[in-house]
C-alpha positions in Angstrom: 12.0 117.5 -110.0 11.2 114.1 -110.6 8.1 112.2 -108.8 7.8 108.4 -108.3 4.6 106.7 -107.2 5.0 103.1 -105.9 0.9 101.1 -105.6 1.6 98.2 -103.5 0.7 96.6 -100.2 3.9 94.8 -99.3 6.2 97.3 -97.2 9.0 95.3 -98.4 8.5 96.4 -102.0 8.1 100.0 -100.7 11.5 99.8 -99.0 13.4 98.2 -102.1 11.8 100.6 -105.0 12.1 104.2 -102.5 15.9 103.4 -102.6 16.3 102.1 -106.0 14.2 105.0 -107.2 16.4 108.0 -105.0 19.3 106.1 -106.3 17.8 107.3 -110.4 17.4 110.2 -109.2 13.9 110.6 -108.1 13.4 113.5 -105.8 10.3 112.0 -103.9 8.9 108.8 -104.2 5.1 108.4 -102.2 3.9 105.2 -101.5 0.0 103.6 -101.7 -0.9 100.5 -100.5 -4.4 99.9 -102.1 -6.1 100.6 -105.5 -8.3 103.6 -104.0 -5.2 105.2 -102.6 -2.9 105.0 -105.4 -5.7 106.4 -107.9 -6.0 109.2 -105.2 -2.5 110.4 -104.4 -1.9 109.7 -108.4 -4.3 112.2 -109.6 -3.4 115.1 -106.6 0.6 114.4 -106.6 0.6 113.8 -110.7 3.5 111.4 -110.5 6.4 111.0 -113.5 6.3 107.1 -113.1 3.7 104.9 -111.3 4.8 101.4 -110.2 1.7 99.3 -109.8 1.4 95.7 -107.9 -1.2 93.5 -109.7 -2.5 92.1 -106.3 -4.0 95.1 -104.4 -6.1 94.1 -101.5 -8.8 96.4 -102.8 -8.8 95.7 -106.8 -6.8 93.9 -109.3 -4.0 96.2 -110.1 -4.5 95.5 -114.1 -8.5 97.1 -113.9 -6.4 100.4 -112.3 -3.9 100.9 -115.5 -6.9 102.4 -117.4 -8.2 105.0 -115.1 -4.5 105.7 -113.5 -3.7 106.6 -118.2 -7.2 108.6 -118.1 -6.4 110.3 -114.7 -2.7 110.8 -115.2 -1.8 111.1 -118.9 1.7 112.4 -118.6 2.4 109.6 -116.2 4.3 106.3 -117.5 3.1 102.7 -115.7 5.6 100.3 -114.8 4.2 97.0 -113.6 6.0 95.4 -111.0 4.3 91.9 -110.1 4.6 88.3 -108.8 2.8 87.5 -111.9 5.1 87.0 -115.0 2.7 84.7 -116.6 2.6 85.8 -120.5 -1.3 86.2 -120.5 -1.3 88.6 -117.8 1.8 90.2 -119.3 0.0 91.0 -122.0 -3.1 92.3 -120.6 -1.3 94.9 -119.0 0.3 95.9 -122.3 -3.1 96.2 -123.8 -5.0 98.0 -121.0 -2.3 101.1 -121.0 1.3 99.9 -118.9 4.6 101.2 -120.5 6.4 98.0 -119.0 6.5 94.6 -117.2 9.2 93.3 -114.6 8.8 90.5 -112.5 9.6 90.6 -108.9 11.3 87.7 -109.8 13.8 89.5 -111.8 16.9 91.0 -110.3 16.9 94.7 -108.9 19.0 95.6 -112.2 15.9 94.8 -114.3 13.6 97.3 -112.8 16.4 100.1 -112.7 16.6 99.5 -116.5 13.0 99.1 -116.7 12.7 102.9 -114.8 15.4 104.4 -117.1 13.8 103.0 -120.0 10.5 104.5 -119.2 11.6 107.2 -117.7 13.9 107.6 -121.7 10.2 107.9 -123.6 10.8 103.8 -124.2 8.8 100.3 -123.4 10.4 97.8 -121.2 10.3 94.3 -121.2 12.6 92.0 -120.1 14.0 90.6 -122.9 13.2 87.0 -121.9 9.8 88.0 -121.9 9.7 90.0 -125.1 10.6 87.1 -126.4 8.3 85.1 -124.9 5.4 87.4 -125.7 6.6 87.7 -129.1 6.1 84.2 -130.0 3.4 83.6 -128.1 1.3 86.1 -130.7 3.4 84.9 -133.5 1.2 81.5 -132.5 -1.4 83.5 -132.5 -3.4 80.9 -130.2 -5.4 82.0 -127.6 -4.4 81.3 -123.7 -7.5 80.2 -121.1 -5.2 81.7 -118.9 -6.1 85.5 -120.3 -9.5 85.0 -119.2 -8.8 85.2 -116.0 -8.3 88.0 -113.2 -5.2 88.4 -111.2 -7.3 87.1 -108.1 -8.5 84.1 -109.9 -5.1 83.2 -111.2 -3.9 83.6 -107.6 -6.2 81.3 -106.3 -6.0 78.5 -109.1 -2.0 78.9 -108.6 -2.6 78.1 -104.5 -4.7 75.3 -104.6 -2.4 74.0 -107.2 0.2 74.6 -104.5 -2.4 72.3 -102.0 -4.1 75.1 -100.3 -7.5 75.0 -99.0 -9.8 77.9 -99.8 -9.3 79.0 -96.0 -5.8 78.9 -96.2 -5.9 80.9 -99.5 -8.2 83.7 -97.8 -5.6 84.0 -95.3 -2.3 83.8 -97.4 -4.5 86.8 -99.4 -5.7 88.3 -96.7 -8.9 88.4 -98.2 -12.9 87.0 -97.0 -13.4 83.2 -97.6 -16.5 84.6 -99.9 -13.8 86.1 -101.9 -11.7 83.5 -102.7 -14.7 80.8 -103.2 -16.0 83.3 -105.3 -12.9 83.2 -107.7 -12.6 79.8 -107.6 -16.3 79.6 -108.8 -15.3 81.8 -111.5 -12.5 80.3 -112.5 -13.9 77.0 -113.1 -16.7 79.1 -115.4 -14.0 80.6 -117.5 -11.6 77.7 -117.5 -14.4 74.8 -117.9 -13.7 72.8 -115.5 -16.1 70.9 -113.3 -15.0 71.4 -109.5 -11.8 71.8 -107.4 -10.3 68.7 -108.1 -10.3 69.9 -111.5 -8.7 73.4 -111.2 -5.8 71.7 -109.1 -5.2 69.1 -111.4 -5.3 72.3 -114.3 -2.7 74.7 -112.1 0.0 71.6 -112.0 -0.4 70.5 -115.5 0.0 74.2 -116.8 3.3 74.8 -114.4 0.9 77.7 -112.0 2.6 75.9 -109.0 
């Protein structure tokens, strides 16, 4: 029998995947809605296919590929995220995930993304292979990449006119934390101050 892990915090994702995923014929599907949960219930329940969030309130989704490969072996990792932005994309591919779909994409992308995983194959949309494809045929390197999937969240909000409180709260995270990004951010990216990072996220299409 067939297990499917889904790491995420929205319940709404939990629904969608636990019927897409008895639909392919998974006989149980668990559910884990932070980093330290997932990593748990991964390593006792030993899961076919693990469908990881990149946002976990807890820990970047992409620093749990790693130990979920080490913990797990036998397990493919199918990341399932709001993110589709190439740098991340490819991060993911390089710290251990069998595939990528965006939660953007239509529920027909992540059944072919399961099946192909599920087949011994990669997935990638093929919009995206594409993408990622020439992207290292350029061979240039992407600021973006630099940064973690908290950082990029909050560069993309205050792009999107956000205050840091309002981020905290749309991330349900400490003001500390999202200041902290931001700081981190502008380290990585080179920019000077806020004003900067906003004018950054709009002019590179974050928001």
């Amino acid at each position: 029998m067939t297990t499917a892990l889904v790491i995420d915090d929205h319940p709404v994702t939990h629904i969608g995947c636990e019927q897409l995923l008895h639909d392919a014929g998974f006989a149980t599907v668990l559910g884990a809605r932070t980093a330290a949960e997932g990593q748990g219930m991964a390593e006792k329940h030993r899961p076919d296919l693990i469908i990881l969030d990149l946002g976990l309130p807890d820990a970047s989704g992409l620093t749990l590929i790693e130990p979920l490969r080490r913990g797990v072996s036998d397990a493919r990792i199918l990341v399932f995220s709001m993110n589709d932005q190439l740098p991340f994309v490819q991060n993911c591919l390089k710290a251990g995930a069998h595939g990528f779909v965006s939660k953007n994409d239509p529920p027909a992308s992540l059944r072919a993304a399961v099946t192909a995983l599920m087949a011994g194959r990669p997935y990638l949309p093929p919009e995206l292979a594409t993408a990622l494809a020439l992207r290292n045929a350029g061979g240039a390197a992407d600021p973006l990449s630099t940064l973690t999937e908290r950082e990029y969240q909050v560069v993309r909000l205050l792009g999107e006119g956000r205050d840091l409180q309002g981020i905290a709260d749309a991330l349900r995270v400490s003001y500390k934390t999202v200041a902290n990004a931001s700081s981190s951010a502008k380290r990585k990216l080179d920019l000077r101050n806020t004003a900067d990072l906003i004018r950054y996220a709009i002019s590179e299409g974050l928001c």
